[in-house]
C-alpha positions as semicolon CSV with decimal commas, in nm:
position;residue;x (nm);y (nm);z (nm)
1;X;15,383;-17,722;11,123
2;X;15,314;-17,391;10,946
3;X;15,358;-17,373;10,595
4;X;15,303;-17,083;10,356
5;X;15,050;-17,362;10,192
6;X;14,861;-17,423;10,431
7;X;14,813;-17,034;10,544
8;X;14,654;-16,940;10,175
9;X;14,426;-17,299;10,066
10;X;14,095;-17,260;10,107
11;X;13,790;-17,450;9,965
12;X;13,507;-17,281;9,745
13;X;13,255;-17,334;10,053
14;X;13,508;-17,188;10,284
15;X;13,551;-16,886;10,047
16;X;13,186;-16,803;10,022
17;X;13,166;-16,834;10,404
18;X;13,466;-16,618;10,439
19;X;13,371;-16,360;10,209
20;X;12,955;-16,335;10,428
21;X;13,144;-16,291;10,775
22;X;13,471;-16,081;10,705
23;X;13,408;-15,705;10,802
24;X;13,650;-15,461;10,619
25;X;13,913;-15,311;10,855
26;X;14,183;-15,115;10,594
27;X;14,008;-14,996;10,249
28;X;14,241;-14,768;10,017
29;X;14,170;-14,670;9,727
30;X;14,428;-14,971;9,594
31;X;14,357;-15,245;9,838
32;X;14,054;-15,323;10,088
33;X;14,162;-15,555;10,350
34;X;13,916;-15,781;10,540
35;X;13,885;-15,960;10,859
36;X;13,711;-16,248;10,987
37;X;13,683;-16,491;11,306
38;X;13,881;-16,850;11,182
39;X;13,730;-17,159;11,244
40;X;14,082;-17,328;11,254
41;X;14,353;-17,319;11,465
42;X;14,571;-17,100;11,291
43;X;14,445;-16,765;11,085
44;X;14,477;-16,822;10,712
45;X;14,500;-16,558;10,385
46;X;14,358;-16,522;10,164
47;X;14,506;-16,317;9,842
48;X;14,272;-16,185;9,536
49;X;14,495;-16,001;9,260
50;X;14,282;-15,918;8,954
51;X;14,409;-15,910;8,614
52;X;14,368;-15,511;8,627
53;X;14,650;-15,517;8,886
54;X;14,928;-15,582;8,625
55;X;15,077;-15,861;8,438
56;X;15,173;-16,229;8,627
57;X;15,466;-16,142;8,687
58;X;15,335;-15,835;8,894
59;X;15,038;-16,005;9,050
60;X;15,244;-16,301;9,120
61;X;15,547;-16,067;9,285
62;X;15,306;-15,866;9,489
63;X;15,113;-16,222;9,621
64;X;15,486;-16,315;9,720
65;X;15,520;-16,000;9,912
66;X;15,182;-16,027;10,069
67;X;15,230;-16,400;10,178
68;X;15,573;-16,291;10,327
69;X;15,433;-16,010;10,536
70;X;15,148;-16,221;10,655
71;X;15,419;-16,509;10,770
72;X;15,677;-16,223;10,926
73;X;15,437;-16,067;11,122
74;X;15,272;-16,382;11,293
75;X;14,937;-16,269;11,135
76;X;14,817;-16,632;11,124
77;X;14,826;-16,618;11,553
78;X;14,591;-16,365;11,546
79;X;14,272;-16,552;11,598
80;X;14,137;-16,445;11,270
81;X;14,141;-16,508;10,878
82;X;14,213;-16,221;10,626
83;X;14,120;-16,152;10,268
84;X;14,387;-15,929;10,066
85;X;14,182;-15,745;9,769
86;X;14,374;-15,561;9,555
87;X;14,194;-15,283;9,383
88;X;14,439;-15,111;9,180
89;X;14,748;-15,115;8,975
90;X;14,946;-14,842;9,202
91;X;14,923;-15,132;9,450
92;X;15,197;-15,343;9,276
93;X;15,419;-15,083;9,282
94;X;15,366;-14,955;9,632
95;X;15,706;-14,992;9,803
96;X;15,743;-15,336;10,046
97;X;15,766;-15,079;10,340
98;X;15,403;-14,899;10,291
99;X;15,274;-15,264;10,262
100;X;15,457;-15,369;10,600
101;X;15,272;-15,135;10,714
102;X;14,942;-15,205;10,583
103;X;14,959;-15,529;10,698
104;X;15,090;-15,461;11,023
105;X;14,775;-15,262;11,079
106;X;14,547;-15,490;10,947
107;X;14,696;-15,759;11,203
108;X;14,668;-15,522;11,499
C-alpha cells in the first residue's frame, strides 16, 4: 500500500546516492527540481525546504502542498525518484496552481 510515508523516507546513504545520479529537469529561480532512476518499486520524494524559505509554518505548508501534488498526480508510477529544492522565499507563496504545474512537468 502507498502511503505519503513511505513516498518521502529515505536513508542518509540513499540521499547521498540520490543526490550523485539525479539530473536537474525544472530549475527556477525559486525551486530546482531533480530526477533520478529509483531502485524501488515505486518513485519516492524527496522535499528540501531551507530555513531561508520562510518560517515552519510556511516550509511545513508548502512540503504539504508538494507531497499532495506528488500523490495526485501518480508521480511515484513514474519509474523515477525526485528531489524538490526550494531556492527561494517567493516559492511559498507561489499559488497551488503554478506548483500543479511545476510538478506536472517535472513528472512528464
Amino acid at each position: 500500500m502507498t502511503t505519503i510515508r513511505n513516498l518521502t523516507s529515505f536513508s542518509t546513504h540513499e540521499i547521498r546516492e540520490l543526490f550523485k545520479v539525479a539530473r536537474s529537469v525544472i530549475t527556477t529561480p525559486f525551486v530546482d527540481i531533480r530526477k533520478a532512476p529509483t531502485k524501488h518499486s515505486e518513485g519516492k520524494i524527496l522535499i528540501v525546504v531551507p530555513r531561508r524559505v520562510g518560517n515552519a509554518v510556511h516550509r511545513n505548508k508548502l512540503r504539504r502542498r508538494v507531497k499532495e501534488l506528488f500523490v495526485a498526480e501518480k508521480g511515484y508510477t513514474q519509474g523515477s525518484d525526485f528531489i524538490f529544492l526550494a531556492k527561494s522565499p517567493e516559492i511559498a507563496s507561489l499559488p497551488f496552481e503554478e506548483l500543479k504545474i511545476l510538478i506536472q512537468q517535472a513528472i512528464a
